[in-house]
C-alpha positions in Angstrom: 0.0 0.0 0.0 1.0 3.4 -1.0 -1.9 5.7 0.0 -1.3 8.7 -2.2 0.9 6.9 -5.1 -2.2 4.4 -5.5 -4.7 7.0 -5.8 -3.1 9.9 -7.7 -0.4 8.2 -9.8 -0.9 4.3 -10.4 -4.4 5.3 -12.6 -1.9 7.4 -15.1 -0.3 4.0 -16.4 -3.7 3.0 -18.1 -4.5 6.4 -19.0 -3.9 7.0 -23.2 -5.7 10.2 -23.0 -3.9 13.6 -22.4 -3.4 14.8 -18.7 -1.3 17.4 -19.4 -1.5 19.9 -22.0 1.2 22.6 -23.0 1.3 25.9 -23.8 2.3 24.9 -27.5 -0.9 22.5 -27.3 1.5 19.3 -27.4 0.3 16.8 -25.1 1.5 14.2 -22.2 -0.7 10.9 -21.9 -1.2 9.8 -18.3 1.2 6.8 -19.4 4.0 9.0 -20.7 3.6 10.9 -17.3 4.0 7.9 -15.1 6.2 6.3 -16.9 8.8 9.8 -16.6 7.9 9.5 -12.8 9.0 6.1 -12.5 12.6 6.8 -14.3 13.0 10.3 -12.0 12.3 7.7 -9.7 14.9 5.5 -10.5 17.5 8.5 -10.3 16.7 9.6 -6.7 16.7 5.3 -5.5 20.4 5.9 -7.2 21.3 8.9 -5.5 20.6 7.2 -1.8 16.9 8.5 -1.4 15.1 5.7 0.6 11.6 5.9 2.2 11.3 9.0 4.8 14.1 10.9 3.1 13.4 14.5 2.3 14.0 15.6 -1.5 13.9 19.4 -2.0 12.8 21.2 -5.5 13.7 25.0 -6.0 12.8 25.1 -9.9 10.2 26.7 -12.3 7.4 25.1 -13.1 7.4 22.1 -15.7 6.1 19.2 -16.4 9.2 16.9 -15.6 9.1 19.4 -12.0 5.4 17.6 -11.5 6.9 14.3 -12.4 9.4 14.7 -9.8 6.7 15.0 -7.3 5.1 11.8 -8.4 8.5 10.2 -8.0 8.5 11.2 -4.2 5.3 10.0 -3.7 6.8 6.3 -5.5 9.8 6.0 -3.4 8.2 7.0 0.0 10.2 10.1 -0.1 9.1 13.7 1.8 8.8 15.7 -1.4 10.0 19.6 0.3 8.9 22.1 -3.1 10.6 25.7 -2.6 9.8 29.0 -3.5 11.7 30.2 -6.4 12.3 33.7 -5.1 13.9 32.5 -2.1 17.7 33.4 -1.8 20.8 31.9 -0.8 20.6 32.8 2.7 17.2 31.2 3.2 17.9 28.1 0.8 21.0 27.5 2.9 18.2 27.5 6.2 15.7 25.3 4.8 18.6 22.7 3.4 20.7 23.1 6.8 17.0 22.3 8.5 15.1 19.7 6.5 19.0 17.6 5.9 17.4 16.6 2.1 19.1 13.7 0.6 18.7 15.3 -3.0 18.3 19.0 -3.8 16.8 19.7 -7.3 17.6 23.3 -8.3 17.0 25.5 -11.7 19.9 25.3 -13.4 20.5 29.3 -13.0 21.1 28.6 -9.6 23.5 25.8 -9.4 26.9 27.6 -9.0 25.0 29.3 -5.8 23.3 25.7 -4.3 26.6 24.0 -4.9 28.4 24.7 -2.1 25.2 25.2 0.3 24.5 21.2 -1.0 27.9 20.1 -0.1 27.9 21.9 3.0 24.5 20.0 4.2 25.8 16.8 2.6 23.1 16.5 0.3 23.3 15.7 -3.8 22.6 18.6 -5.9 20.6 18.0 -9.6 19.6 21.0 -12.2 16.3 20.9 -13.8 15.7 23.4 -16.8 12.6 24.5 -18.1 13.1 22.7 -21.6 13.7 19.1 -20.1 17.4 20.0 -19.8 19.6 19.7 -16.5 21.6 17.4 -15.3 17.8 15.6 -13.3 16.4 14.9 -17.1 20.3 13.5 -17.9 19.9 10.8 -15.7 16.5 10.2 -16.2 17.0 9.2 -20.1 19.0 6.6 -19.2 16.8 5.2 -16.1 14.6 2.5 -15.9 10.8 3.6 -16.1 9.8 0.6 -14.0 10.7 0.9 -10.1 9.3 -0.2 -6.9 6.3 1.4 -4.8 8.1 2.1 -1.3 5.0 0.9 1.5 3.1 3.9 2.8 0.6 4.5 5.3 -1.8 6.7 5.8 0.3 8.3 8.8 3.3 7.8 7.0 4.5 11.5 5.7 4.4 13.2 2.1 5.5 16.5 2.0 7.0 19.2 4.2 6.0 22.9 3.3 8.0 25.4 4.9 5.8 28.4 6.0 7.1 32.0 4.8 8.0 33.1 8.7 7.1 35.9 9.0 6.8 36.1 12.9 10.3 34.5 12.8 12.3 31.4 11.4 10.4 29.4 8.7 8.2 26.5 10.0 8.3 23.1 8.3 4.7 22.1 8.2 4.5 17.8 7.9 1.9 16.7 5.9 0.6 12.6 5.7 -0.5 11.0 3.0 -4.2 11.2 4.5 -3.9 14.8 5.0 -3.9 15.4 1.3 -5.4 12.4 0.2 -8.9 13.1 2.1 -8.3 16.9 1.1 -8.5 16.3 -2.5 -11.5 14.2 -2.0 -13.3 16.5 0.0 -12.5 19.4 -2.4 -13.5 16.8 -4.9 -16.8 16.4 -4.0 -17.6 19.7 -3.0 -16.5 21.6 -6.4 -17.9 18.8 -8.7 -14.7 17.6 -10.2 -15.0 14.8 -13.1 -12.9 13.2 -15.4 -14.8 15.9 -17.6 -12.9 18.6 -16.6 -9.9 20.3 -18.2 -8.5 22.6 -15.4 -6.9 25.9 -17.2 -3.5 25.5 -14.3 -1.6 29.0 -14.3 -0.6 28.8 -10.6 3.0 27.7 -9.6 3.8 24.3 -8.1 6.1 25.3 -5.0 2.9 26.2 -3.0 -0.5 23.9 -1.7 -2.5 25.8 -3.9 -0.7 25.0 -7.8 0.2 21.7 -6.6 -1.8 20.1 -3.4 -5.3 21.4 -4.6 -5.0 21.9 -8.2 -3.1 18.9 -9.2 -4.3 16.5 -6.6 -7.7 17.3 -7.2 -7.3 16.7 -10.9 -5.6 13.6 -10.9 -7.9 12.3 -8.0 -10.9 12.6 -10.5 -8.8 11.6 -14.2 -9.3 15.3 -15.4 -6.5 16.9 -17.3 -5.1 20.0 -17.2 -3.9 23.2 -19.0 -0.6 23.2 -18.0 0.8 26.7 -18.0 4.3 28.1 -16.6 2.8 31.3 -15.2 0.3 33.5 -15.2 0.3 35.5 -18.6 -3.3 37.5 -20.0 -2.4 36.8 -23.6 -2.0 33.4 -23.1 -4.8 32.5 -20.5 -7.6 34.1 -22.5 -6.2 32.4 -25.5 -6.6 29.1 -23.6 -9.4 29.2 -21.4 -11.7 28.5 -24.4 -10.7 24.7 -24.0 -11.2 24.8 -20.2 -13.9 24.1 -17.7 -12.3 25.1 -14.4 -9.6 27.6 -13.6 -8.1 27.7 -9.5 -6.3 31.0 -9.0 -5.4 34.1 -6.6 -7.0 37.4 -6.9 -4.5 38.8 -8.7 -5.4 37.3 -12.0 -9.3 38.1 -11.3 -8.6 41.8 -11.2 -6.0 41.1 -14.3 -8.5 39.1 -16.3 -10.8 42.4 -15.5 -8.4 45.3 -17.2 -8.8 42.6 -20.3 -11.6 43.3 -23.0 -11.7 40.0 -23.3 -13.6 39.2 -20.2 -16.7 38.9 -21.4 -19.5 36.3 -21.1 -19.0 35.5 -25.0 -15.3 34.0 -23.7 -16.1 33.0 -20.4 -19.6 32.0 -20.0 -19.0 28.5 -20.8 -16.5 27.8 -17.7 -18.0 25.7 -15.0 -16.1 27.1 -12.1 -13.5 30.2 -10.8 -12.2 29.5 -7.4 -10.2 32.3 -5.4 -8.2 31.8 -3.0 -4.4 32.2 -1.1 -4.9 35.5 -0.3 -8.6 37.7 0.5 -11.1 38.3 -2.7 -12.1 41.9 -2.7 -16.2 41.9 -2.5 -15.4 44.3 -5.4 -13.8 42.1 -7.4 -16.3 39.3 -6.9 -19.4 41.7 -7.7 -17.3 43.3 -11.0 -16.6 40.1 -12.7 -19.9 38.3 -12.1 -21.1 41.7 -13.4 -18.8 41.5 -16.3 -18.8 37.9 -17.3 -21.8 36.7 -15.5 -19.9 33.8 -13.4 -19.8 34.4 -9.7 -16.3 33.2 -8.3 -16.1 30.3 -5.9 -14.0 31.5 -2.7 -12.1 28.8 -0.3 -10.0 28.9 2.8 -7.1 27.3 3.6 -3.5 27.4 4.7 -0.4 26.0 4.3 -0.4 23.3 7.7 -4.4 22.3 7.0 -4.3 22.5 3.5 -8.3 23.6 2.6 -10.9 24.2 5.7 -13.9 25.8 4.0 -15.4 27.0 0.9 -18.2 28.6 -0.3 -21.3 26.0 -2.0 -21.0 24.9 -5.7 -25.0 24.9 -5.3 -26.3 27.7 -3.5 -25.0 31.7 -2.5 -21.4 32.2 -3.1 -21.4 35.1 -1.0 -18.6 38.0 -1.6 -16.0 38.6 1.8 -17.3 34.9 3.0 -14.9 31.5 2.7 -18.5 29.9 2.8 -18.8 26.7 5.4 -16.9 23.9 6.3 -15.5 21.4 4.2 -17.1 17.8 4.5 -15.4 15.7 7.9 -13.8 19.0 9.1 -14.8 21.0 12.2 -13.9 25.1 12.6 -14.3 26.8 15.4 -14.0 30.5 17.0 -13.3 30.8 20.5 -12.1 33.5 22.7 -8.6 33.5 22.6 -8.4 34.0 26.4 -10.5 31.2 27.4 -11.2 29.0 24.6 -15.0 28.9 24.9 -16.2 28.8 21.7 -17.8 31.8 20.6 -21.7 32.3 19.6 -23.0 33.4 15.7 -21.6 36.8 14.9 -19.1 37.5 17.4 -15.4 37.8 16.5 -12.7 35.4 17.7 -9.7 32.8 17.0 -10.8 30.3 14.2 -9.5 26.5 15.3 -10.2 23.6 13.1 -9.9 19.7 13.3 -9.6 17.0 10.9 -7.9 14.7 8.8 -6.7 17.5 6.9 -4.5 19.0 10.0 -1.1 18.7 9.2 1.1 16.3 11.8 3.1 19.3 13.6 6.2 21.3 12.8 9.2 19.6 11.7 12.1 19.5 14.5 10.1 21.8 16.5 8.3 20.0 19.2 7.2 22.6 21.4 5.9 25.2 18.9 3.8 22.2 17.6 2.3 21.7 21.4 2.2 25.3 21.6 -0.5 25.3 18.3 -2.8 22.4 19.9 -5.5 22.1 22.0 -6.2 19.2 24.3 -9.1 17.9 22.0 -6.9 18.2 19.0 -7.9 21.3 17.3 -5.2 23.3 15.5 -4.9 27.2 16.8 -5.2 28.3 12.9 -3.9 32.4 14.2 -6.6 33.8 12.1 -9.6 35.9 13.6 -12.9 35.2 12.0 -16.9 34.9 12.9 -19.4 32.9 11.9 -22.9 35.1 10.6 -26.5 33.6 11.3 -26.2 31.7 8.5 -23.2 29.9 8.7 -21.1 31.8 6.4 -17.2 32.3 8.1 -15.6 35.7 7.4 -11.9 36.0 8.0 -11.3 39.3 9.9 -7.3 38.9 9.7 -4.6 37.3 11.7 -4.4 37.3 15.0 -0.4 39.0 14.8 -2.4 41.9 12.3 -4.6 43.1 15.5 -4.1 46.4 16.6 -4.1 46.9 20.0 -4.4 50.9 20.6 -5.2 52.6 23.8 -6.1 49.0 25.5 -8.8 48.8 22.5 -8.8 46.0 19.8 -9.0 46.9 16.1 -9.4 44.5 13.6 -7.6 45.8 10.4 -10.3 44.1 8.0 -12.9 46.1 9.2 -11.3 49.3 9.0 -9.9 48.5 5.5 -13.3 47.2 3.9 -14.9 51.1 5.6 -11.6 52.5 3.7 -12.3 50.4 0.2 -15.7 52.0 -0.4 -14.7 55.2 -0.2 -14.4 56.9 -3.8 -11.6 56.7 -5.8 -10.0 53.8 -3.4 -8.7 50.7 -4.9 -7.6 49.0 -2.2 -5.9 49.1 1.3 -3.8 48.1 3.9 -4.3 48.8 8.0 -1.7 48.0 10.4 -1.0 49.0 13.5 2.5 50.8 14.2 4.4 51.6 17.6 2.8 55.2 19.4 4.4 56.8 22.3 0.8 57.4 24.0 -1.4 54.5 22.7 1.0 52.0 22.5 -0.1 51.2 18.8 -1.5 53.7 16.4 -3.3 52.6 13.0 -1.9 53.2 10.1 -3.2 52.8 6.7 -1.5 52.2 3.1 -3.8 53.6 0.6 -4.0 52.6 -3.3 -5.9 55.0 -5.4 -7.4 54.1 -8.4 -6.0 54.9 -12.2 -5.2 58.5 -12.4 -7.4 59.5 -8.7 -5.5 62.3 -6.0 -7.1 61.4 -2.8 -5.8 63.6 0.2 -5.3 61.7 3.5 -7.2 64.4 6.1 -10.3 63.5 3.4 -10.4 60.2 4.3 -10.0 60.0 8.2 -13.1 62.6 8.7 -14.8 60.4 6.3 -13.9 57.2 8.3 -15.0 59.1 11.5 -18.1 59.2 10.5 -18.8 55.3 10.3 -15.7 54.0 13.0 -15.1 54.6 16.2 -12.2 57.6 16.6 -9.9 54.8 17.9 -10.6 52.9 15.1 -9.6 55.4 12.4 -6.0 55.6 11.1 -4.0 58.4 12.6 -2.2 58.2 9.2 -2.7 57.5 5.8 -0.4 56.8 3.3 -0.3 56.5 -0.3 0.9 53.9 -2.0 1.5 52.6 -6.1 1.0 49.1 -4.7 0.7 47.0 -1.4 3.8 44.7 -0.9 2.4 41.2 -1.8 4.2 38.0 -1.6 4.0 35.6 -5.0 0.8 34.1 -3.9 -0.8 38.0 -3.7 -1.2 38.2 -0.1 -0.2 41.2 1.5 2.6 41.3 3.4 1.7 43.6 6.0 4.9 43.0 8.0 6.3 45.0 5.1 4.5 47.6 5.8 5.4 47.6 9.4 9.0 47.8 9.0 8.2 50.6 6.6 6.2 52.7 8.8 8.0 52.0 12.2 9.2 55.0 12.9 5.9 57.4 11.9 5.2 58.4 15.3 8.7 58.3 17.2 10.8 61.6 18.5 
């Protein structure tokens, strides 16, 4: 038994059909997929990787990059995918931390990883983006027939380093059955078929490109669109032959500036899901109003993979995640006391199921630290539940601002701040004050060609907040700091505003 490797990549061998599709429009069968998985496989048995070992990607996105994942999953390998923007200084942490047997990097890269791989005593391969590197070398020449390494449903898959930014970089262990019954459950709720042709623009270093798209896809036999990145032209030239597209809400309010986001291209999809960083309500309003589709919102993050999600069937309602994904159990309690919390009040969100991740790697007491008694994860996000079931994240629970002894959640203030005329979109943090201990602070976008003064929108936001709630500053900004996923990084935005109220 192989929990993941039976269900995701043994059905490829019998599949003749297309799974992957290019940008050029050639094609890779579900056999020609497995049967490159099996010879990458072959190379990492060769290069020492036995079951439990970790194997660590920093590459772009290709299809030989996917096959390498499906090669961990076949040797019982922990398959550790890395953000391409990462530096030397942090690849050097996560190598020095996970101890990979193998580290697959682009082949850009490889005079830097070379000594960091020989200074963690781990093998270093290149993988290009045109099937070149010294991984697809080896490969030619490998077997495409090697064992299935035994794996349970306990036994581990994947570490995903968080992007620490409340300190070091967390390794969050995930078990076969944590993404197995997640790309079931997703399955289910979101309709999925062998029917579907998933239009795949997201990258494949993060749960979203890889653990939701990709798992969900091949859980079902669909195939997918299988792009490198996220380009207009080339999305809207594509999404004629999809049914589904997954994607963050960056390339909603992309698609939007396009002409061509109109019902005549669009209105056959199936399904838009959002998510990896908040949907503006006004983005979800403009392009059902645009294309007629009304975009499917989910939650998740990186240790639980997906927790909610708006219905398939029923009100996909704009600022909501929706409700609770099928066999998992959220929560908001106060973070005091850990009561749970009625309808409508605001409080820490805590789930539990068999998509919780199995702790942080090497760090024992931080994973204690994040877990209640009954076994409910401490998720760090605020949120409340309305009178009919819908969860609305309110922020993160480091993003509260605490001024004058009062809380302020920055979502509120930011969606008051949004609807104000010529507003695109904002940021609220909270920043150190002499008096109040933290003052609020807001990083304002205008819209397209708009001068918006910042005394003009604090009297308007004192009419509809509470003085402490209202920013003592405002600031305008070209664009909020946002990592590669587009979520804001508002610790950005604290470093940068730091000193605003010192002597």
């Amino acid at each position: 038994m192989n929990m993941l490797f039976d269900a995701l990549v043994a059905p490829l061998e019998m599949r003749r059909d297309a799974v992957l599709i290019r940008t050029d429009d050639s094609e890779v069968t579900g056999e020609q997929l497995f049967a490159l998985s099996g010879q990458i496989a072959n190379v990492l048995r060769d290069a020492g990787v036995e079951p439990g070992h970790r194997v660590a990607m920093q590459c772009e996105k290709s299809v030989e990059a996917l096959a390498l994942y499906l090669a961990c999953l076949r040797v019982g390998s922990l398959f550790l995918p890395l953000n391409t923007a990462y530096m030397p200084a942090e690849m050097d942490y996560f190598v020095g931390d996970a101890e990979p047997t193998v580290v697959i990097s682009s082949m850009q890269a490889a005079d830097q990883m070379a000594p960091i791989c020989a200074n963690h005593n781990a093998t270093l391969f290149t993988l290009g983006e045109n099937s070149d590197g010294t991984l697809m070398d080896a490969a030619q020449n490998a077997s495409k027939d090697c064992p299935v390494a035994e794996r349970g449903p306990d036994d581990l898959a994947v570490i995903l380093y968080t992007s620490g930014t409340t300190g070091r970089s967390k390794g969050a262990m995930l078990s076969h059955k944590n993404l197995l019954s997640n790309a079931e459950s997703l399955s289910e709720a979101w309709r999925f078929t062998s029917e579907d042709r998933l239009l795949h623009a997201l990258p494949i270093f993060h749960a979203h490109g890889l653990f939701v798209a990709v798992n969900v896809s091949l859980n079902v036999g669909a195939s997918m669109i299988f792009l490198p990145k996220f380009d207009i032209d080339v999305v809207m030239d594509k999404i004629g032959d999809a049914t589904t597209m997954m994607g963050v809400p960056t390339f909603y309010t992309r698609m939007l500036t396009d002409a061509r986001c109109n019902p005549e291209n669009l209105g056959h999809m199936r399904l838009f899901v959002s998510g990896s960083a908040p949907l503006l309500a006004e983005t979800h309003h403009e392009f059902e109003a645009k294309t007629g589709q009304r975009i499917l919102e989910r939650y998740g993050m990186t240790e639980t993979t997906m927790n909610s999600s708006n219905p398939y069937d029923g009100e996909r309602r704009a600022g909501t995640v929706g409700f609770p994904l099928p066999n998992i159990e959220l929560r908001v309690v106060d973070p005091e006391t850990g009561y749970e919390l009625s309808k409508g009040e605001i409080g820490n969100l805590e789930v539990r199921g068999p998509n919780v991740f199995q702790g942080y790697w090497r760090m024992p007491e931080k994973t204690a630290e994040d877990f209640r008694d009954d076994g409910f994860f401490i998720t760090g996000d605020i949120a409340r539940f309305d009178q009919d079931g819908y969860i609305t994240i309110i922020g993160r629970s480091k993003d509260l601002v605490i001024s004058g002894g009062y809380n302020v959640y920055p979502k509120e203030v930011e969606s008051e701040i949004d609807e104000l005329d010529g507003v695109n979109e904002s940021a609220v943090i909270g920043v150190p004050h002499p008096d109040f201990g933290e003052a609020v602070v807001a990083a304002v976008v205008p819209k397209s060609g708009v001068t918006l003064e910042a005394d003009q929108i604090i009297s308007s936001l004192q009419q509809r907040l509470a003085k402490f709630k209202c920013p003592k500053m405002v600031f305008f900004v070209e664009a909020l700091p946002r990592n590669t996923m587009g979520k804001v990084q508002k610790n950005e935005l604290r470093k940068t505003y730091a000193n605003t109220f010192q002597a």
